[in-house]
C-alpha positions as CSV (number, residue, x, y, z in Angstrom):
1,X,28.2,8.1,3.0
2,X,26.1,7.7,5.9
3,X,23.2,5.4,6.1
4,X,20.1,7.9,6.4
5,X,17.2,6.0,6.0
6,X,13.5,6.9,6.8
7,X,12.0,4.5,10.1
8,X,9.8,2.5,7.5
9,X,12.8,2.1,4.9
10,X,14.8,0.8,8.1
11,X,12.1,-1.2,9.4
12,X,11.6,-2.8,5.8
13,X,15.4,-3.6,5.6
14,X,16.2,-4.5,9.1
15,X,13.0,-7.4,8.4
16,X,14.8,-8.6,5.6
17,X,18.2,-9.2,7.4
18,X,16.3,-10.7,10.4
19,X,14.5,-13.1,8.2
20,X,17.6,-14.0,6.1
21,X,19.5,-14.0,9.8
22,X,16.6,-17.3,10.5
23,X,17.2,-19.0,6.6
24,X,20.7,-18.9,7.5
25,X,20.3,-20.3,11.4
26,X,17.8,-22.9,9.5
27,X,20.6,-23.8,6.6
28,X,23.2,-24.6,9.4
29,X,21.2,-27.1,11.1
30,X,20.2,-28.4,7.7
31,X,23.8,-29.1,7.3
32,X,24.1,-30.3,10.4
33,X,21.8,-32.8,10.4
34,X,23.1,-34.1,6.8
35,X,20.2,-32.5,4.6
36,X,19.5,-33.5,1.4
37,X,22.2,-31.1,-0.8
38,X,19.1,-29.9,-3.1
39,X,17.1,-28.6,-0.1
40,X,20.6,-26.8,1.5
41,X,21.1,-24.7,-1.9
42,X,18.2,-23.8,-2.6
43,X,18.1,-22.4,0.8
44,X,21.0,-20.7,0.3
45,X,19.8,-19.1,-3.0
46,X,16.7,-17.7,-1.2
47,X,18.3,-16.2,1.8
48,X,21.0,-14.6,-1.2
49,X,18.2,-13.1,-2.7
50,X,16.6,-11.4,0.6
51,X,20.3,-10.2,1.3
52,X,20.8,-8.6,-2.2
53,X,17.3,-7.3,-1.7
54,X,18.4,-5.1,1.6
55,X,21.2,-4.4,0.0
56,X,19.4,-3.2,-3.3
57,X,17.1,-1.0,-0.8
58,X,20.0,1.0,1.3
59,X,21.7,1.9,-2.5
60,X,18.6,2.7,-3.4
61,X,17.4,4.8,-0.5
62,X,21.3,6.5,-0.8
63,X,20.6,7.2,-4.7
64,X,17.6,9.3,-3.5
65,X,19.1,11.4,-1.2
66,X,21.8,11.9,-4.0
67,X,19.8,12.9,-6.0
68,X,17.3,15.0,-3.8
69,X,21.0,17.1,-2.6
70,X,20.4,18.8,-6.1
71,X,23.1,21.4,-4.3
72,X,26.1,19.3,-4.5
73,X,28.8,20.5,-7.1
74,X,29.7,18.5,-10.1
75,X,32.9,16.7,-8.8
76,X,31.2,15.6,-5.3
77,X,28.1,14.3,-8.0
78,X,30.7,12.3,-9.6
79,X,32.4,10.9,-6.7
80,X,29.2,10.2,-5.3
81,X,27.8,8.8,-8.3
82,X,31.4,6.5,-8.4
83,X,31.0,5.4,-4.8
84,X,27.4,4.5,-5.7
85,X,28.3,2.4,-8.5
86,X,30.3,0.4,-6.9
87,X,28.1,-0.6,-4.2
88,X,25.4,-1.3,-6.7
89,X,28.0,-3.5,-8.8
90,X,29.3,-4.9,-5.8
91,X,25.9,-6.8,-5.4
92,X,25.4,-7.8,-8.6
């Protein structure tokens, strides 16, 4: 499955990683610098969110084109619909 995204559905997604990219460059000098261990995690919850939330978008944006190729036949549906699963659950 190839990652066929729309420029704003990119644009919205590549945001995300470059801000959770930062949170994570920010949580290593935390550590570095001997943080308090309250301030590290919940830094490291927030940038887990902003990565499950790109992820969530390209599974997303892939069960829309699924579902827009109304010409595929059943068996490519359900490997398709399989494949798509297990990203989803693979997040979760």
């Amino acid at each position: 499955m190839e990652l066929d995204m729309a420029a704003d559905e990119l644009k919205s997604v590549l945001n995300r990683l470059k801000r959770a990219q930062g949170q994570i460059a920010g949580i290593i000098k935390m550590i570095e610098e001997g943080r308090d261990c309250e301030d590290v995690i919940t830094q490291l919850a927030a940038v887990s969110r902003a990565l499950d939330r790109a992820g969530f978008a390209i599974i997303a944006t892939g069960l829309q084109h699924c579902m827009a190729d109304g010409g595929q036949e059943a068996g490519d549906r359900d490997q398709m619909r399989a494949r798509l699963e297990k990203l989803f659950l693979s997040l979760a």
